[in-house]
HTML snippet that shows the backbone in 3Dmol.js (N, CA, C, O; Angstrom):
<script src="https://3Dmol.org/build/3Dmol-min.js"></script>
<div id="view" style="width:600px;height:400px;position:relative"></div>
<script>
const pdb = `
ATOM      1  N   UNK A   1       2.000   2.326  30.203  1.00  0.00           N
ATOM      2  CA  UNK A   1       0.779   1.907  29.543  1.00  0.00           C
ATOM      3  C   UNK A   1       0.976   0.454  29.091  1.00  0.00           C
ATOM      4  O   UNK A   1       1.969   0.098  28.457  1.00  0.00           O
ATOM      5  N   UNK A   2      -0.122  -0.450  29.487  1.00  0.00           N
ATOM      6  CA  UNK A   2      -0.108  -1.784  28.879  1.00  0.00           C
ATOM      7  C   UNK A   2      -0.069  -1.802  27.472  1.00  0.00           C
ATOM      8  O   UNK A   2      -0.301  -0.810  26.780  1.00  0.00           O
ATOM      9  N   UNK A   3       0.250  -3.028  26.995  1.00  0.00           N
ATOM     10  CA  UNK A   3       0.459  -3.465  24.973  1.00  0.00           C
ATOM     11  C   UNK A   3      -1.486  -3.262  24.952  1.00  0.00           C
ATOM     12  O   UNK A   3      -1.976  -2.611  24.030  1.00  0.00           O
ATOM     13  N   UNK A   4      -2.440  -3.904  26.077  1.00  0.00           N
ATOM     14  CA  UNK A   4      -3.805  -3.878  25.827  1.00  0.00           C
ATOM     15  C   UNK A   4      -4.265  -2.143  25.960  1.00  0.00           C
ATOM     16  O   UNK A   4      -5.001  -1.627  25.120  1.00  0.00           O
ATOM     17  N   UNK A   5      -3.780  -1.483  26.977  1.00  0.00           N
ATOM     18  CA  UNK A   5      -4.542   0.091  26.667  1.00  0.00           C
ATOM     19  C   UNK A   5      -3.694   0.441  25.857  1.00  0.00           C
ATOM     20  O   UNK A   5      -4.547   1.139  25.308  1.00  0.00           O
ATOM     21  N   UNK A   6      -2.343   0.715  24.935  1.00  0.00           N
ATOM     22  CA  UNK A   6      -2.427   0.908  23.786  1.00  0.00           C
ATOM     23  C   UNK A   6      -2.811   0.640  22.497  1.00  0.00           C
ATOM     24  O   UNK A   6      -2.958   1.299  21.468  1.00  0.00           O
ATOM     25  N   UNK A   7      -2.990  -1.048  22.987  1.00  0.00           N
ATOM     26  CA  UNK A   7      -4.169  -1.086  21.174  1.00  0.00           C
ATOM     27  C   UNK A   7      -5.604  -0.564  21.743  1.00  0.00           C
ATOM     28  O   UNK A   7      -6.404  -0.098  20.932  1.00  0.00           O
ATOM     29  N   UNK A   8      -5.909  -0.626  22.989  1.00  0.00           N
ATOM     30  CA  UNK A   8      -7.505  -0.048  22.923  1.00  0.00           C
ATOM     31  C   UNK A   8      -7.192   1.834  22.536  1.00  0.00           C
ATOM     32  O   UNK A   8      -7.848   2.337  21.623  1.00  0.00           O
ATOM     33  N   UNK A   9      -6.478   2.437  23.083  1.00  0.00           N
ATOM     34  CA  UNK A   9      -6.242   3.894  22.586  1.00  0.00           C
ATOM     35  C   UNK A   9      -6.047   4.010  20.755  1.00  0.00           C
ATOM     36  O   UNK A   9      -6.705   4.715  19.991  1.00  0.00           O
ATOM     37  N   UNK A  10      -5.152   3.255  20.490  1.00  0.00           N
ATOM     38  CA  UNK A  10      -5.060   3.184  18.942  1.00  0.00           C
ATOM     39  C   UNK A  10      -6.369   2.886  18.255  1.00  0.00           C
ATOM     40  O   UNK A  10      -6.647   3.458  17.201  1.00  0.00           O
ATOM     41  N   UNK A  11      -7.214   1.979  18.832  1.00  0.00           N
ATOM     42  CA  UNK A  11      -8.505   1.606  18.280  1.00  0.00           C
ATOM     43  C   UNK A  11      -9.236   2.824  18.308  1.00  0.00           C
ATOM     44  O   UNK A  11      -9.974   3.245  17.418  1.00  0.00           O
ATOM     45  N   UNK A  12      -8.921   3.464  19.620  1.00  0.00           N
ATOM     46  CA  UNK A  12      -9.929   4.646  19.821  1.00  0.00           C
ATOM     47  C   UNK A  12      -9.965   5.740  18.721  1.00  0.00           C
ATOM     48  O   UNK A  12     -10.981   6.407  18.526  1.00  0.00           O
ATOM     49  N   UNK A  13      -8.622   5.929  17.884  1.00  0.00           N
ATOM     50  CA  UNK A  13      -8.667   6.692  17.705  1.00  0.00           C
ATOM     51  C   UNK A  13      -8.655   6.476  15.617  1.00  0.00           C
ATOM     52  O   UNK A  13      -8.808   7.338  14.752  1.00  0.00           O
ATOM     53  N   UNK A  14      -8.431   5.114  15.499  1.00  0.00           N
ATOM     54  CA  UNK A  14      -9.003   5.261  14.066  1.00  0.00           C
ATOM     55  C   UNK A  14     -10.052   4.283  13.754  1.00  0.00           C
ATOM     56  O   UNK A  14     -10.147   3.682  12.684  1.00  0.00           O
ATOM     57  N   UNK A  15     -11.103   4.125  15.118  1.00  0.00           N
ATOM     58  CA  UNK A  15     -12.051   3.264  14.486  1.00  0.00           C
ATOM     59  C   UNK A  15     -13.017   4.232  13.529  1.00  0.00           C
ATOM     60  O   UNK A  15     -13.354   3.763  12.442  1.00  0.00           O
ATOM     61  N   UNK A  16     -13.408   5.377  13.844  1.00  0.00           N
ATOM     62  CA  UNK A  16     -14.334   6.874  13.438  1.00  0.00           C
ATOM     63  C   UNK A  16     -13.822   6.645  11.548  1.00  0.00           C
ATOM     64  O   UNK A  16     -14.605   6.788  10.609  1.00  0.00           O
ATOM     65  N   UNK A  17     -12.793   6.387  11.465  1.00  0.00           N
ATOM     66  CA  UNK A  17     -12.343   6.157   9.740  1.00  0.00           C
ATOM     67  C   UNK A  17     -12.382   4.829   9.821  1.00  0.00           C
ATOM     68  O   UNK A  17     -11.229   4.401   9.774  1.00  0.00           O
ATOM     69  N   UNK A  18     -13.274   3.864   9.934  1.00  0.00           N
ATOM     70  CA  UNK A  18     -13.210   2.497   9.579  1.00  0.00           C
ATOM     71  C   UNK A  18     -12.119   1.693   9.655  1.00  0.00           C
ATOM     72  O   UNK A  18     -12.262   0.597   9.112  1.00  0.00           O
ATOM     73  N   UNK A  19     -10.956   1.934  10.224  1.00  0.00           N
ATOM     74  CA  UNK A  19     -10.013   1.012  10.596  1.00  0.00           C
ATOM     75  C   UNK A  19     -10.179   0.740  11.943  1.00  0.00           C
ATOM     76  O   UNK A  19     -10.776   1.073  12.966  1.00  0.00           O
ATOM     77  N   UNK A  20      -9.010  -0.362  11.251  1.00  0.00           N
ATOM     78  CA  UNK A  20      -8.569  -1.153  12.852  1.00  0.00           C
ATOM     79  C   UNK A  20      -7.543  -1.655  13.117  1.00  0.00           C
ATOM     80  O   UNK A  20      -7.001  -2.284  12.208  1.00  0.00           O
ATOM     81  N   UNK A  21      -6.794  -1.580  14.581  1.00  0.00           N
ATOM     82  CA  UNK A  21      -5.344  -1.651  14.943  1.00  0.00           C
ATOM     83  C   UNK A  21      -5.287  -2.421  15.341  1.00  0.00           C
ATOM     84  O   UNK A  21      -6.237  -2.883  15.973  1.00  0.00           O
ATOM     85  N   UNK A  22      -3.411  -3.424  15.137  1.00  0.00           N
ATOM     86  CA  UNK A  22      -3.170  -4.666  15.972  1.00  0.00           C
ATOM     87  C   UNK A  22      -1.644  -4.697  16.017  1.00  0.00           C
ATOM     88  O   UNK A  22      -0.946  -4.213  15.126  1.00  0.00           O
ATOM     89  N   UNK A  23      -1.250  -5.196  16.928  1.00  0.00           N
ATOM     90  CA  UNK A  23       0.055  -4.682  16.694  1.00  0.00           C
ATOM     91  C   UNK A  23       0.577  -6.255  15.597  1.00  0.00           C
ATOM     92  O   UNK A  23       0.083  -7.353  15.338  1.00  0.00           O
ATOM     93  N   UNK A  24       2.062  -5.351  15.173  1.00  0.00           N
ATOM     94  CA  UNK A  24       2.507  -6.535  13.977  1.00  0.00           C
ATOM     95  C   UNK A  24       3.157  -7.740  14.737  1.00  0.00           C
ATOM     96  O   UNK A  24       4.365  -7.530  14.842  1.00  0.00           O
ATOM     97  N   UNK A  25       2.796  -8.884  15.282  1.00  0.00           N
ATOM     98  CA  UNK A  25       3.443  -9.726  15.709  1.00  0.00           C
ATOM     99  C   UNK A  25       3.773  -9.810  16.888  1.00  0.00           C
ATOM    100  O   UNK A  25       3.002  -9.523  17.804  1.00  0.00           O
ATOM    101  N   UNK A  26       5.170 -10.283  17.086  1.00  0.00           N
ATOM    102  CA  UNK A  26       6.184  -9.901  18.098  1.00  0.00           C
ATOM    103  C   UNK A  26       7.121  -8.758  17.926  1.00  0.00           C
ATOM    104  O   UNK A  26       7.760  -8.318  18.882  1.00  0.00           O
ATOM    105  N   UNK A  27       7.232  -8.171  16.483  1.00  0.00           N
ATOM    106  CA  UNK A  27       8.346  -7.583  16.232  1.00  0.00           C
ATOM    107  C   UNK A  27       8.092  -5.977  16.920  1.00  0.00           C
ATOM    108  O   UNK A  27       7.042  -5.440  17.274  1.00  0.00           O
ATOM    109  N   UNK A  28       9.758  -5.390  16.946  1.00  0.00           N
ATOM    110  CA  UNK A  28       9.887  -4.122  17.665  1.00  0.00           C
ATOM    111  C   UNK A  28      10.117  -3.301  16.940  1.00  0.00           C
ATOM    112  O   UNK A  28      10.640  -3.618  15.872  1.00  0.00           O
ATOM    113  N   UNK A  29       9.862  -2.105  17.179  1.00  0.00           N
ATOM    114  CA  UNK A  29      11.388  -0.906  16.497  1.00  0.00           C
ATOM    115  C   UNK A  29      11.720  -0.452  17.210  1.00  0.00           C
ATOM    116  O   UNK A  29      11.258  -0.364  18.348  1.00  0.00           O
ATOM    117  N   UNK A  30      12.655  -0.003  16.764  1.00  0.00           N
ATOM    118  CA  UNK A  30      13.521   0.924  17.329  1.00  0.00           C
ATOM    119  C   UNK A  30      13.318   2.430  17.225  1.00  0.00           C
ATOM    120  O   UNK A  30      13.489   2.914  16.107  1.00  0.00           O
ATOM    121  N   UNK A  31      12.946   3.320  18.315  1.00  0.00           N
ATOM    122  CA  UNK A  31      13.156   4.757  17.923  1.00  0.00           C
ATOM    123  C   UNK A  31      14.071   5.644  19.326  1.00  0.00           C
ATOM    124  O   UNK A  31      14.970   5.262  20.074  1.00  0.00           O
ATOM    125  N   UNK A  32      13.243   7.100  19.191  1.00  0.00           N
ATOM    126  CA  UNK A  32      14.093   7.615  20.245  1.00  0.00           C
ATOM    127  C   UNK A  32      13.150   8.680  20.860  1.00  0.00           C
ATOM    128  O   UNK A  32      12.452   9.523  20.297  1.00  0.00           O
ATOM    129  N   UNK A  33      13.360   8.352  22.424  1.00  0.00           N
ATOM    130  CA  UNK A  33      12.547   8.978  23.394  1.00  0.00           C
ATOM    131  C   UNK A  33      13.423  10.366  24.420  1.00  0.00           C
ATOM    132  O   UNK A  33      13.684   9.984  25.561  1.00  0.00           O
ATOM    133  N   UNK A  34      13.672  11.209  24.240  1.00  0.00           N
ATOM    134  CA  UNK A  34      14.385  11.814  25.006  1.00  0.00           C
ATOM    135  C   UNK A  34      15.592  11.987  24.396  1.00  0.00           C
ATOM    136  O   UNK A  34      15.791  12.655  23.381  1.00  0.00           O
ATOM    137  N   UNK A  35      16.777  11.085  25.330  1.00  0.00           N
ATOM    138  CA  UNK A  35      17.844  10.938  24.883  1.00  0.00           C
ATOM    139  C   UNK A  35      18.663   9.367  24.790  1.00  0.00           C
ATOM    140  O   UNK A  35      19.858   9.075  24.738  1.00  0.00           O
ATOM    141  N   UNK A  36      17.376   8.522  24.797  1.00  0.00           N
ATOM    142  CA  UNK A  36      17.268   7.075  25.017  1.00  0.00           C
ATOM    143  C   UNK A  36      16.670   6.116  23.583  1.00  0.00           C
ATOM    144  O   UNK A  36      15.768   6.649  22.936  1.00  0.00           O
ATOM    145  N   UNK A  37      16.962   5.319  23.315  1.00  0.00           N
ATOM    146  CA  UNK A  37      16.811   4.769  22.301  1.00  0.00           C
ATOM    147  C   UNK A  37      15.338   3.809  22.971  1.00  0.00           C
ATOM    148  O   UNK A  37      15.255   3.261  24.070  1.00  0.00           O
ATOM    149  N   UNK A  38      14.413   3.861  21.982  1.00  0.00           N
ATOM    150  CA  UNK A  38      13.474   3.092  22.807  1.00  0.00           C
ATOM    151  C   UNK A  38      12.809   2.034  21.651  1.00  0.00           C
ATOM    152  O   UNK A  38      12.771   2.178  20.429  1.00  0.00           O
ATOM    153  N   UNK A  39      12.218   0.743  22.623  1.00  0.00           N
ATOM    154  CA  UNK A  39      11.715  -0.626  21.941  1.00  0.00           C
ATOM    155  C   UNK A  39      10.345  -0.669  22.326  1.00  0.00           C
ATOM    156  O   UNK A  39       9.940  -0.714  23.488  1.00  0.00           O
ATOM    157  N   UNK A  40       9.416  -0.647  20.942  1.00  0.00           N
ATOM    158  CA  UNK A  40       8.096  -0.518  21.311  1.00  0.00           C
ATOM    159  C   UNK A  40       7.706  -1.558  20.204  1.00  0.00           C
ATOM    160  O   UNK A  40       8.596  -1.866  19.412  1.00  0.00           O
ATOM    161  N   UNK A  41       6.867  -1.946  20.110  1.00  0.00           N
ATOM    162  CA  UNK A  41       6.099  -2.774  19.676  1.00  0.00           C
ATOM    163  C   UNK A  41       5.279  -2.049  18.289  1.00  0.00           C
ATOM    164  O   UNK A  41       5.095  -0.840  18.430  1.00  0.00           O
ATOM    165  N   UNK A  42       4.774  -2.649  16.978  1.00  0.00           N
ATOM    166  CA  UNK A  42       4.848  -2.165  16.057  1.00  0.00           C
ATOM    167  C   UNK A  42       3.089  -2.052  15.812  1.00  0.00           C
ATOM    168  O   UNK A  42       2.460  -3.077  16.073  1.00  0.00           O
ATOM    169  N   UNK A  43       2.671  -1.404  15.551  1.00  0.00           N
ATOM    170  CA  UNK A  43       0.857  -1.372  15.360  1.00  0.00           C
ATOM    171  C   UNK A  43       0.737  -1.093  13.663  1.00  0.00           C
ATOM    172  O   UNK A  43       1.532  -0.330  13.114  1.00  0.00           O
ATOM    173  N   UNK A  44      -0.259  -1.741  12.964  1.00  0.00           N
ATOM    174  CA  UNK A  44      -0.882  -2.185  11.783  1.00  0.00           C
ATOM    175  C   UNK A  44      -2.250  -1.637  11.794  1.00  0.00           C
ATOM    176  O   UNK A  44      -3.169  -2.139  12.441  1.00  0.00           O
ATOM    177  N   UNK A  45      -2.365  -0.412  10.929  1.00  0.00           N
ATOM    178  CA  UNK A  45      -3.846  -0.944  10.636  1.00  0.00           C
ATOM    179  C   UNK A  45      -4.239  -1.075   8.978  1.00  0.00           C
ATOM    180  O   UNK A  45      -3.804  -0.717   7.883  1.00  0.00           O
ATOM    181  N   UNK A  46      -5.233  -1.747   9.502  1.00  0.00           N
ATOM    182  CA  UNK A  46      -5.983  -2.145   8.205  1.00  0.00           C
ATOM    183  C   UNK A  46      -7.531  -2.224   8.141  1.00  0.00           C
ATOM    184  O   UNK A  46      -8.204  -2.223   9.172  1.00  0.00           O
ATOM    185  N   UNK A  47      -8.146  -2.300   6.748  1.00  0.00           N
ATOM    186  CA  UNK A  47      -8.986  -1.860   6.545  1.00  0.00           C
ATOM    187  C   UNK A  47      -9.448  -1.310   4.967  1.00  0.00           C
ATOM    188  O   UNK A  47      -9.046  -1.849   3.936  1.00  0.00           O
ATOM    189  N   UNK A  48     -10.163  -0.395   4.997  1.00  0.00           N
ATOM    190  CA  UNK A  48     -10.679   0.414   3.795  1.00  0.00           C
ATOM    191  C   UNK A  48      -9.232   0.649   3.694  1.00  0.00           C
ATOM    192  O   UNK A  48      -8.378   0.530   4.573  1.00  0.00           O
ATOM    193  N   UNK A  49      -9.048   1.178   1.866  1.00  0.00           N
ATOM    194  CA  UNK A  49      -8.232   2.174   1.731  1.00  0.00           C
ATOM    195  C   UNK A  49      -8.713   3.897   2.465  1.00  0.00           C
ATOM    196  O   UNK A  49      -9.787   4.363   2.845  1.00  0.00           O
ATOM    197  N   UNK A  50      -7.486   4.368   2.405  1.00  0.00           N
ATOM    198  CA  UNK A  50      -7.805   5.751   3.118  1.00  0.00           C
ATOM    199  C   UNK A  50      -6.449   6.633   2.414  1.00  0.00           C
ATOM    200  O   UNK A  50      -5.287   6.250   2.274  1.00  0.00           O
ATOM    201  N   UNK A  51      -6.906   7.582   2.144  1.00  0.00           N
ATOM    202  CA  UNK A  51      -6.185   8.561   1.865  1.00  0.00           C
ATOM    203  C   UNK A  51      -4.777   8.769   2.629  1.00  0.00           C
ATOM    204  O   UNK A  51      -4.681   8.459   3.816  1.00  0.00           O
ATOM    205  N   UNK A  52      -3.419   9.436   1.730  1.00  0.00           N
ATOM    206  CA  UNK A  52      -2.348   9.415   2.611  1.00  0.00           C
ATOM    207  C   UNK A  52      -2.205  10.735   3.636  1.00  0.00           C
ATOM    208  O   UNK A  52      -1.659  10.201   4.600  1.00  0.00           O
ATOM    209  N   UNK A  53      -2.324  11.712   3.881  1.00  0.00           N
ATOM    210  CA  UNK A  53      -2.836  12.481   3.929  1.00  0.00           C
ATOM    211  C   UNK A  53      -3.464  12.132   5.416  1.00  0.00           C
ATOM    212  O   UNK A  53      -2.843  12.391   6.446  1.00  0.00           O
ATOM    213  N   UNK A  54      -4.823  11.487   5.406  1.00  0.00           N
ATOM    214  CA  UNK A  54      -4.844  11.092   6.526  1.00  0.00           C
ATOM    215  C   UNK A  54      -4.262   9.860   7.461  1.00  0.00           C
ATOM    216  O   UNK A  54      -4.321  10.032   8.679  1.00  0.00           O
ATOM    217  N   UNK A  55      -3.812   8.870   7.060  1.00  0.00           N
ATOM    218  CA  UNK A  55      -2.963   8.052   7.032  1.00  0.00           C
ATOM    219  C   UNK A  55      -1.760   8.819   8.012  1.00  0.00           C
ATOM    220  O   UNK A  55      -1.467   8.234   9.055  1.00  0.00           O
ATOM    221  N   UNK A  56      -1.239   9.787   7.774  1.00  0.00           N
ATOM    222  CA  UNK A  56      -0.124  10.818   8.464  1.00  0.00           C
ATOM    223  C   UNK A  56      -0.367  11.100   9.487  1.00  0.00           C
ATOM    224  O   UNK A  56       0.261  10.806  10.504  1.00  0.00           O
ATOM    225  N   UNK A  57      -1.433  11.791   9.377  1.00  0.00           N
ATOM    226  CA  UNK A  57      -2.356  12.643  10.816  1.00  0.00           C
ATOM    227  C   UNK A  57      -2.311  11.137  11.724  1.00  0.00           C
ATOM    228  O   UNK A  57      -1.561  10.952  12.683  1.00  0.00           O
ATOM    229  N   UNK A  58      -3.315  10.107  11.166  1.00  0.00           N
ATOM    230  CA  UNK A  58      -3.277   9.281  12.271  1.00  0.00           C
ATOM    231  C   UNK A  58      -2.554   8.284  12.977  1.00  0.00           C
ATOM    232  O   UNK A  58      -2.981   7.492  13.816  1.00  0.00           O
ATOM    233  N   UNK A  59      -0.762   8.502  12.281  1.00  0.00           N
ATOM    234  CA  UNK A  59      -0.160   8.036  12.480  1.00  0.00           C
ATOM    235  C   UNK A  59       0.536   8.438  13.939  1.00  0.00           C
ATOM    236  O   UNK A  59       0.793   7.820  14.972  1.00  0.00           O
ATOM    237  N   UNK A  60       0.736  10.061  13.382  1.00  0.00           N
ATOM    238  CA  UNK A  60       1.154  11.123  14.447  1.00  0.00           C
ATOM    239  C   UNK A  60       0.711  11.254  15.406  1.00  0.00           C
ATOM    240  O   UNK A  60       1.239  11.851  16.344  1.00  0.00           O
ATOM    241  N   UNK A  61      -0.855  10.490  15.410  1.00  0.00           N
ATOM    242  CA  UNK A  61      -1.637  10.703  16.741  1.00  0.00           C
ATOM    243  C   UNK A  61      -1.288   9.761  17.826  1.00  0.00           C
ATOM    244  O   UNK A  61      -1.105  10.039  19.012  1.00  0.00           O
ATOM    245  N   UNK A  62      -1.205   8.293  17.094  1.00  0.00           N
ATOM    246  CA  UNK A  62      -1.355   7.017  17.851  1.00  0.00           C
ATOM    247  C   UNK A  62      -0.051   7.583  18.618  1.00  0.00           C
ATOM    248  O   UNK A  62       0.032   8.001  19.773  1.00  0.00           O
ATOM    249  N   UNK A  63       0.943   7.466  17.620  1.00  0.00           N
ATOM    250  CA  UNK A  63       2.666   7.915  18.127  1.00  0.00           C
ATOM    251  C   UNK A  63       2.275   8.896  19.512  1.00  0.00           C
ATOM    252  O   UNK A  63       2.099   8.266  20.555  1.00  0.00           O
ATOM    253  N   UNK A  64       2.184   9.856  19.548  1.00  0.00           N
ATOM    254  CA  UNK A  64       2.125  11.137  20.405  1.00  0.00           C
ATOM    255  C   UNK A  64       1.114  10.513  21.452  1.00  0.00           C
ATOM    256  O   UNK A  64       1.321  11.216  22.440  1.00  0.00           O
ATOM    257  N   UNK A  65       0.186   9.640  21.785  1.00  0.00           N
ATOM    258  CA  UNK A  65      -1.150   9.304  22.469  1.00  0.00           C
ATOM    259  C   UNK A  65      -0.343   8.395  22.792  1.00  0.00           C
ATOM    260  O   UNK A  65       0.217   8.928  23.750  1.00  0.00           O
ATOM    261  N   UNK A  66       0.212   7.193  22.650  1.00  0.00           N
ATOM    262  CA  UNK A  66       0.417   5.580  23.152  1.00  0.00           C
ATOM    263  C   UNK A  66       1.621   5.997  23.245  1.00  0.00           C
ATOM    264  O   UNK A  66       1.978   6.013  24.423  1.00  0.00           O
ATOM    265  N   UNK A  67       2.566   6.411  22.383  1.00  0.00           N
ATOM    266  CA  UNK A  67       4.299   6.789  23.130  1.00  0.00           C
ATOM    267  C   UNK A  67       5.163   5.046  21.906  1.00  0.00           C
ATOM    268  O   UNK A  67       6.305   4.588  21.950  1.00  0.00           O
ATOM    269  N   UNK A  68       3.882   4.581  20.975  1.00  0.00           N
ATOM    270  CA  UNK A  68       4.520   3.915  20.191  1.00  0.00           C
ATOM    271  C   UNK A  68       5.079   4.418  19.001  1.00  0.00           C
ATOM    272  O   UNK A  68       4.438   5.256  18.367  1.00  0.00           O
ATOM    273  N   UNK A  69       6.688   3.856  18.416  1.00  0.00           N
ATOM    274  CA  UNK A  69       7.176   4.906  17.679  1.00  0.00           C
ATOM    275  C   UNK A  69       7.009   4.308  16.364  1.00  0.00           C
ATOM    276  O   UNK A  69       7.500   5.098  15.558  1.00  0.00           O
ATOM    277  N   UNK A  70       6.558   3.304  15.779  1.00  0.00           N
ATOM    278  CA  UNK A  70       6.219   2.531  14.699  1.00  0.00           C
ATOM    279  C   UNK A  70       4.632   2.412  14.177  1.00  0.00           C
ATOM    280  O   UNK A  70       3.935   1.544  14.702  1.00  0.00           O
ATOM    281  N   UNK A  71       4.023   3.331  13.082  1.00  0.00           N
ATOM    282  CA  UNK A  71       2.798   2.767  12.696  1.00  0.00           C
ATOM    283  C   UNK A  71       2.749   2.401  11.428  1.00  0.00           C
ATOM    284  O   UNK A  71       3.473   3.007  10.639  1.00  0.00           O
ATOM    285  N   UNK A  72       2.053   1.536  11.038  1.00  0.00           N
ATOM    286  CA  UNK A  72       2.142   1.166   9.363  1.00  0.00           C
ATOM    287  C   UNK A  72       1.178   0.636   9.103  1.00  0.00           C
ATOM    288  O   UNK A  72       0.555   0.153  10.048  1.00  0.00           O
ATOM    289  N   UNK A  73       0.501   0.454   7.414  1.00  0.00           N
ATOM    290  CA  UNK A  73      -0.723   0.114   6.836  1.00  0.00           C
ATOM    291  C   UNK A  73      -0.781  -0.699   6.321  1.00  0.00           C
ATOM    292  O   UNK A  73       0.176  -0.780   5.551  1.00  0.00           O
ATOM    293  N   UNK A  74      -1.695  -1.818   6.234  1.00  0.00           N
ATOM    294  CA  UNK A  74      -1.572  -3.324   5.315  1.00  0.00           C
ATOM    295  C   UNK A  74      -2.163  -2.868   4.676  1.00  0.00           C
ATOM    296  O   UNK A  74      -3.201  -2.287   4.993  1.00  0.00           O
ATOM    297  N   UNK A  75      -1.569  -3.003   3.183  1.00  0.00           N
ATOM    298  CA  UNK A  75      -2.405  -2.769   1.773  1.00  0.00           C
ATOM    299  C   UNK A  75      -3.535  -3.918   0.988  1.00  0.00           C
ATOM    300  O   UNK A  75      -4.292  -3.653   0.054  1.00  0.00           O
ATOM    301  N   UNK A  76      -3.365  -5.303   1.721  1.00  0.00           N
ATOM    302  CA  UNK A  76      -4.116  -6.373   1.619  1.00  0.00           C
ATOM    303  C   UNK A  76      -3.765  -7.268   2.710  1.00  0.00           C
ATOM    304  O   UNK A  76      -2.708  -7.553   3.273  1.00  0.00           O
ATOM    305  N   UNK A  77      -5.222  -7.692   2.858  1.00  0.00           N
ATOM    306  CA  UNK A  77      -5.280  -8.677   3.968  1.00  0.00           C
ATOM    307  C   UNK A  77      -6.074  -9.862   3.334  1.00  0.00           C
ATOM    308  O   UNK A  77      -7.129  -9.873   2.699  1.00  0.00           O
ATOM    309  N   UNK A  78      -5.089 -11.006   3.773  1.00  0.00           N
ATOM    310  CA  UNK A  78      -5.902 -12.407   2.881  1.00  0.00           C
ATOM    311  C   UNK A  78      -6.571 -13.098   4.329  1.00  0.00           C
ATOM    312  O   UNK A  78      -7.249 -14.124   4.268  1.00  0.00           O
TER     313      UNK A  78
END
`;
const viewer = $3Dmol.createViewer("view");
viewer.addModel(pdb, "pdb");
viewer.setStyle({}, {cartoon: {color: "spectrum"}});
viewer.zoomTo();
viewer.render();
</script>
């Protein structure tokens, strides 16, 4: 999957709660795929506040849908 159909899938799936995804930069993480250590690219969203709770759910989704192992929330955007 391209870095572009995973932010369009990530978009897909928390625009319905008023956010919106981008990935953070250049930077990577690190997680683990199988039995392989894997480098994916880091996605941000931001937006309204939103409950944590759901925040989880749609973390788990992007992860499991795009195969990216890093999601996280900007608490302010200037």
């Amino acid at each position: 999957m391209t870095n572009e159909e995973v932010l369009q899938k990530a978009n897909e799936i928390v625009n319905q709660y008023g956010l919106m995804a981008e990935f953070l930069s250049d930077a990577e993480s690190v997680g683990v795929g199988g039995d392989c250590r894997t480098y994916t690219k880091i996605i941000v969203l931001f937006r309204p506040p939103i409950d944590h709770k759901t925040l989880a759910s749609l973390s788990t989704k992007i992860s499991n849908v795009t195969g990216i192992n890093r999601v996280t929330f900007e608490l302010a955007r200037k």
